[in-house]
Every structure is written in structure tokens, then in C-alpha cells.
N, C-alpha and C positions, 0 to 999 in steps of 0.2 A: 520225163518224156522219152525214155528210152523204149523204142521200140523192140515186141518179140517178133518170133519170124512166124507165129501164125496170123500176122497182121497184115504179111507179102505173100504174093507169089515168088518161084522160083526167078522167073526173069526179071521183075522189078528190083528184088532183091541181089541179084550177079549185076544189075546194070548200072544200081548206085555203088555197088563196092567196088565198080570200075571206074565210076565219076570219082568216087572220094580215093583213091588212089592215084589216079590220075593228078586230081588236086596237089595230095600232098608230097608228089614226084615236083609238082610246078614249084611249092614251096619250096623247098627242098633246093632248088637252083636257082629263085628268087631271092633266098636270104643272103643278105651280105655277109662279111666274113667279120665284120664290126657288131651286128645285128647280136652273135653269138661271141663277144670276148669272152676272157676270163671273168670277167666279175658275171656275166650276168648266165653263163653257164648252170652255178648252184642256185639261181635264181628260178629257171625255169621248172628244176627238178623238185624242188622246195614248194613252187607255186601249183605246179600237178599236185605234190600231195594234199595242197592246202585244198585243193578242188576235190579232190576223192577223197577229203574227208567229210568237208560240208555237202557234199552230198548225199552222204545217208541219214541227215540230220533235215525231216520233212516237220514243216509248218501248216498248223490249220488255216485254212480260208474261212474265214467266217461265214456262218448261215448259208453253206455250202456244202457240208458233208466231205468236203475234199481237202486236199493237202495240195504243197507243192513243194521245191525243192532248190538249190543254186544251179544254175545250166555251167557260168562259169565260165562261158565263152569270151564276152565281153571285158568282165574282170582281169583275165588273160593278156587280153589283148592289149589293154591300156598299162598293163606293168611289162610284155617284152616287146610287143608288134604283132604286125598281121601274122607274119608267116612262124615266126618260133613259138609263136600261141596257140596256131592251129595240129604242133605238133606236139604240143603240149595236152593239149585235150583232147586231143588222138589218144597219146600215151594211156591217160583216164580211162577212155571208154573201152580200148582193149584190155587192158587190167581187168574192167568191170565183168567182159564180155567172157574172156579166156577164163580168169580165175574165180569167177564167184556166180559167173552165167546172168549177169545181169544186163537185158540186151539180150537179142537173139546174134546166131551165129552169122545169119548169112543176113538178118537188119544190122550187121555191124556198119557194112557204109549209110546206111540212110541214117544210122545214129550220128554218125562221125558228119555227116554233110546238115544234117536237122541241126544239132548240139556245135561243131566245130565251124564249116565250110560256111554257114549262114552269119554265124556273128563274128567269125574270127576274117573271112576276105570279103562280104560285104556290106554289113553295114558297121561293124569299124572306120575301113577307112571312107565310107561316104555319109555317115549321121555323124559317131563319134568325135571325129579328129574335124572335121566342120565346124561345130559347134565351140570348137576351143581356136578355131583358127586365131582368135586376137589375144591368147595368151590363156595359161593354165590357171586355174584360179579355184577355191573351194564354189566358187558357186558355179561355175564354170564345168565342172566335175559333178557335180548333183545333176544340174540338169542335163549332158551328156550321158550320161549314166543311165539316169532314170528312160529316156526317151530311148537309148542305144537298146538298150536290155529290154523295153516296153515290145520295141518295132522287130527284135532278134525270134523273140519267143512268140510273135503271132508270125511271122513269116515260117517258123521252126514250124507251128502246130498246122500253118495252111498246108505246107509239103509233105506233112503227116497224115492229113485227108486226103490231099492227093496221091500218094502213095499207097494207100489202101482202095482205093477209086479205080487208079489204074493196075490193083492185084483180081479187083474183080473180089472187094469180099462184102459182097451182098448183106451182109450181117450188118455193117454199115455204113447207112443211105447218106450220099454225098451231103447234103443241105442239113439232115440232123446231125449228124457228125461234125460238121463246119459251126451249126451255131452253136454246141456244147464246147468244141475244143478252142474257140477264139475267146468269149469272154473268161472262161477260168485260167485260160493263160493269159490274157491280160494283167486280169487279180494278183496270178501268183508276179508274172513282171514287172508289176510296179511296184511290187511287196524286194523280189530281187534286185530293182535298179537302186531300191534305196539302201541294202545293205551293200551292194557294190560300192555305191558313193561313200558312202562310209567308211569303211576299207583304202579303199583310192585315196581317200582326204585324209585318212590318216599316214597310208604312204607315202604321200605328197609332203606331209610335213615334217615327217621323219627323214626322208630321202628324194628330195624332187630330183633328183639325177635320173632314177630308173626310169621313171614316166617320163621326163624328158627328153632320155638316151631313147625308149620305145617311140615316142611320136614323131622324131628327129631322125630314124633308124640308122644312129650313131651309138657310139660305143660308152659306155659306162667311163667318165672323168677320171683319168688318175690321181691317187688322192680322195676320193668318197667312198670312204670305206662302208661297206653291205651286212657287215656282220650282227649288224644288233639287227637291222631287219629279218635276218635272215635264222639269226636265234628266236624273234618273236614269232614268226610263222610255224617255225617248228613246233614251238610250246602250242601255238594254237592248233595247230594242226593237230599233237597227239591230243591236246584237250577235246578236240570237236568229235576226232575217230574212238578215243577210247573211253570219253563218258558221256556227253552230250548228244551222242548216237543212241545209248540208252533210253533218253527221254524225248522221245519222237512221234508225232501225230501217228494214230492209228488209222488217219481215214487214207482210203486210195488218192494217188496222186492226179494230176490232171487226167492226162491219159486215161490212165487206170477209168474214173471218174467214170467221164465219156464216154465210154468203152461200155460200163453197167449201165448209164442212163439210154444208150443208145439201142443196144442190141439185148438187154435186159440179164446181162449172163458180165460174171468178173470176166472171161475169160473168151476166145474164140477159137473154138476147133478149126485146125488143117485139113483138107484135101487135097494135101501134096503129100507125095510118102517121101521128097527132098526134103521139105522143109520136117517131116515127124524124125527122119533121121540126123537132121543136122540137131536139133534137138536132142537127142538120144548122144552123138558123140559131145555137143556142150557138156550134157550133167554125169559124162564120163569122166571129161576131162577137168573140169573146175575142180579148183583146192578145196574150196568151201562154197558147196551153190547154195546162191540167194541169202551168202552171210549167214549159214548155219553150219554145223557139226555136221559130217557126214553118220554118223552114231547120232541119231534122234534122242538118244537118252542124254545127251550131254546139256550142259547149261547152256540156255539162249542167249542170257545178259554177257555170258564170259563169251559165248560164240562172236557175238554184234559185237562187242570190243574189241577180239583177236582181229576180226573180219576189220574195223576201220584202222589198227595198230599196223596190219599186216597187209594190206591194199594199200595206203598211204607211201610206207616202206618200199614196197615195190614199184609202186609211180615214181617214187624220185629216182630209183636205182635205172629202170629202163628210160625213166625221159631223160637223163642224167646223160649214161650211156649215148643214144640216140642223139643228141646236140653235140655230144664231147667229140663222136667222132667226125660229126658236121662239119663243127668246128676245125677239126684238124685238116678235112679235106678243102675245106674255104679257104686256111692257112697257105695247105701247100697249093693251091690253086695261084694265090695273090705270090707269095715266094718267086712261082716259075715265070710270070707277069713280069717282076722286078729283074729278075735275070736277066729276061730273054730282050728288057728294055734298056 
């Protein structure tokens, strides 16, 4: 569901990457200083990759011609919290957007508020963390899951009609656009909330301290040690980015979908010469746009590997980064508290 920028106009486009900046400034002074210890620091870095890797790894909808994908918001959210997950999946989508041009430049905020800001501050903590209110439990986690990720990705895909609604792109009509883009995200969302539950419940019973330290927005127990989770995501992680990426649905993803059923074209031309340039600087600047060799002679299967090996990489290094120094300023924040008390 990552949107391109000839989906926007110039304004719509400036006014969510002011909303979703805005947001992750809020988060950003909302997270506690426990939210981010040391144990759950490589936790986030690790959990970004694990999201930028199953992402390039798309599933067929059956008897739909489409695919879909993990959004990963949800998921996030239930192993750090609201706010270190929504900068987590921040981290993702500008990786996706900067280095490989996936996502347009200036739909980076409507990707980050569709993808982050909708499942990671509200319906997290008002479906998710409800439905567990009387205690965490494998069945308790299935059905959280399923329903959080169900209600994330049709509120994702409504803001994504609306979005083009209020760009003025005529190419597509509010009402057919709305009934194509709600039920095949639904499909792919109930296809996602169940591999989320899965995931979760295996977390849960490897390490119930993380989910608990994230719903609690306390600090990782001294004494429960992360390491073997934090080894297993790795492994899955290069497994998902560097060969499971390889055997991946051919068909367009929701979006995509919608997008050909709606306006009869893969694709929709701009009349903005903003949005045809920010476009022109994206696939200047990507390391590798749309996960390929910038030499078209090179191998596509070794390109899509390097591309999930090497995006995964970089998610943990920058989310890593981005929390470490959080972290430090929460520290010395709390430190000047105690003095000055």
C-alpha cells in the first residue's frame, strides 16, 4: 500500500509529510526513557529489519489476481509500544523511499501516517491493548491481532482514497476506488493479522517480558535475557530478505490492483511538474531503485537478494541509531530530574 506521488498533489502531499512529522516529533517526547532501555534498543533495530524484510515477500489473494504484503505496523507495536514502533516503521518506509524509491518522495508522509501513524497511535492502543486488557494469552493475541491488523489496513486504504479524492485525481472516482481498495485489503488483513498472531505467540512464549515490558511501557526485566530472540529474527530476517524475496507473487498488490481495475492503466500520469521532479531526484538518488541493478544487464534474483540483504541492514543501522540517541537524551533528561530533586 505504498503510495507513489503521482497518486497526490503537491499540497496534499506537503500537508501529510507535515502531519506525519509532526506525529513523530509528538512521539519522539512521549516515549519514556524505560520505553527505550538497553535491552529493547537492539530489539527495535532488529524488528525494523524484520519488517523490511517481509515486505518484499508478496502473497497471492486467491481468485483475485492481486497480492498483498505485511504493513507491520501492528506487529511493531505489540513487541515495543505505541511510540518506538511508530519510529520504527518510519525508519522502513524511508529506507524503502530514499534507497530503493519505493514510495514516492513527497507520498513519504501519507506512507508513514497510512502504514505507521494509523496502526501504530490508533488503533493499537484503542482495539489492540483492549482486547488483552484481562491478561495476555495465546488466544488473546490471535484475536487482537487479527481484528487490530483487519481495522489498521481498511482505515490505511480509506485515507488512501481519501487522499487521492482530495489530490483531485480524476483517474480515480471516489465510490470505485473505495469499493475495490476496502475488500482486497480486508483479504490481504486477515491473511496478515494471522501471520502477525503467530509471530506474537511465538514471541510470547519465547520471551513474554518484551510484549509485556511494550503494553506496560516499562522497561525490559533485569535478568531476561533477548539474545536468542534477537538471534532468531536475524536468521529470519536474512532468510525472508535474501531468498524468500526471490519466490514472490507476481500479481500487483492491493493498491497496485485498484489502481488497474479502477482507472484501467498500471500506472497514473502527473500534472504536477513538482511531483514529475521529485520523482526524477528519487531515481537519482536511490542506491538501487525498485530493488534492481542500476546496469539492467545485471542478475535480477542476485539484485532482489542484495536489495532485501541490504535494506534490512540499513533499517537496523538507522532505527538503531535513531532510538540509541533517544535513548541517551531520555537518560540525560531523567539524570537532570534526579539532581535537580
Amino acid at each position: 500500500m505504498h503510495m507513489a506521488d503521482s497518486l497526490l498533489s503537491p499540497a496534499v502531499g506537503t500537508a501529510l509529510c507535515a502531519v506525519s512529522a509532526s506525529c513523530l516529533a509528538f512521539s519522539i517526547a512521549r516515549i519514556k526513557k524505560d520505553e527505550l532501555c538497553e535491552k529493547k534498543i537492539p530489539i527495535v533495530g532488529v524488528m525494523g529489519a524484520f519488517i523490511f524484510a517481509v515486505q518484499m515477500i508478496n502473497f497471492t489473494i486467491p481468485a483475485t489476481g492481486s497480492s498483498g504484503h505485511l504493513s507491520g505496523g501492528i506487529l511493531l507495536a505489540a513487541m515495543l509500544g505505541s511510540f518506538p514502533s511508530l519510529l520504527a516503521i518510519s525508519a522502513v518506509l524511508i529506507i524503502q523511499c530514499l534507497l530503493f524509491a519505493d514510495g514516492g518522495l513527497l507520498a513519504l508522509g501519507c506512507n508513514i501516517f497510512n502504514l505507521g501513524i494509523v496502526p501504530c497511535l490508533i488503533v493499537y492502543p484503542l482495539i489492540f491493548k483492549p482486547l488483552l486488557k484481562n491478561g495476555i494469552s495465546n488466544g488473546g493475541i490471535t484475536a487482537a491481532s487479527i481484528a487490530a491488523v483487519a481495522v489498521s489496513l481498511q482505515i490505511g486504504a480509506f485515507c488512501v482514497v481519501l487522499q487521492t479524492l482530495f489530490s483531485g485525481i480524476t483517474e480515480l472516482p471516489f465510490l470505485t476506488f473505495l469499493l475495490l481498495m476496502q475488500p482486497i485489503h480486508l483479504a490481504i488483513g486477515l491473511i496478515e493479522g494471522v501471520v502477525t498472531a503467530a509471530v506474537l505467540c511465538f514471541v510470547y512464549k519465547m520471551r513474554p517480558e518484551i510484549m509485556e515490558s511494550a503494553f506496560e511501557r516499562k522497561a525490559i526485566k533485569n535478568g531476561s535475557p533477548v539474545k536468542n530472540i534477537l538471534i532468531a529474527f536475524t536468521v529470519i530476517t536474512l532468510i525472508a530478505g535474501g531468498v524468500l524475496s526471490l519466490y514472490v507473487s507476481s500479481h500487483p498488490d492491493g493498491l497496485e490492483w485498484s489502481i488497474e481495475k479502477t482507472a484501467a492503466a498500471a500506472e497514473i500520469e502527473t500534472k504536477y511538474n513538482l511531483i514529475s521532479e521529485a520523482e526524477a531526484v528519487q531515481k537519482k538518488m536511490a542506491l538501487m531503485p525498485e530493488y534492481a541493478f542500476r546496469n539492467e544487464g545485471e542478475n535480477a534474483v542476485n539484485a532482489t537478494a542484495a536489495a532485501g540483504i541490504l535494506g534490512s541492514a540499513f533499517v537496523f543501522i538507522f532505527a538503531g541509531i535513531v532510538v540509541f540517541i533517544i535513548f541517551l537524551f531520555k537518560k540525560k533528561q531523567k539524570d537532570k530530574v534526579l539532581i535537580s530533586a
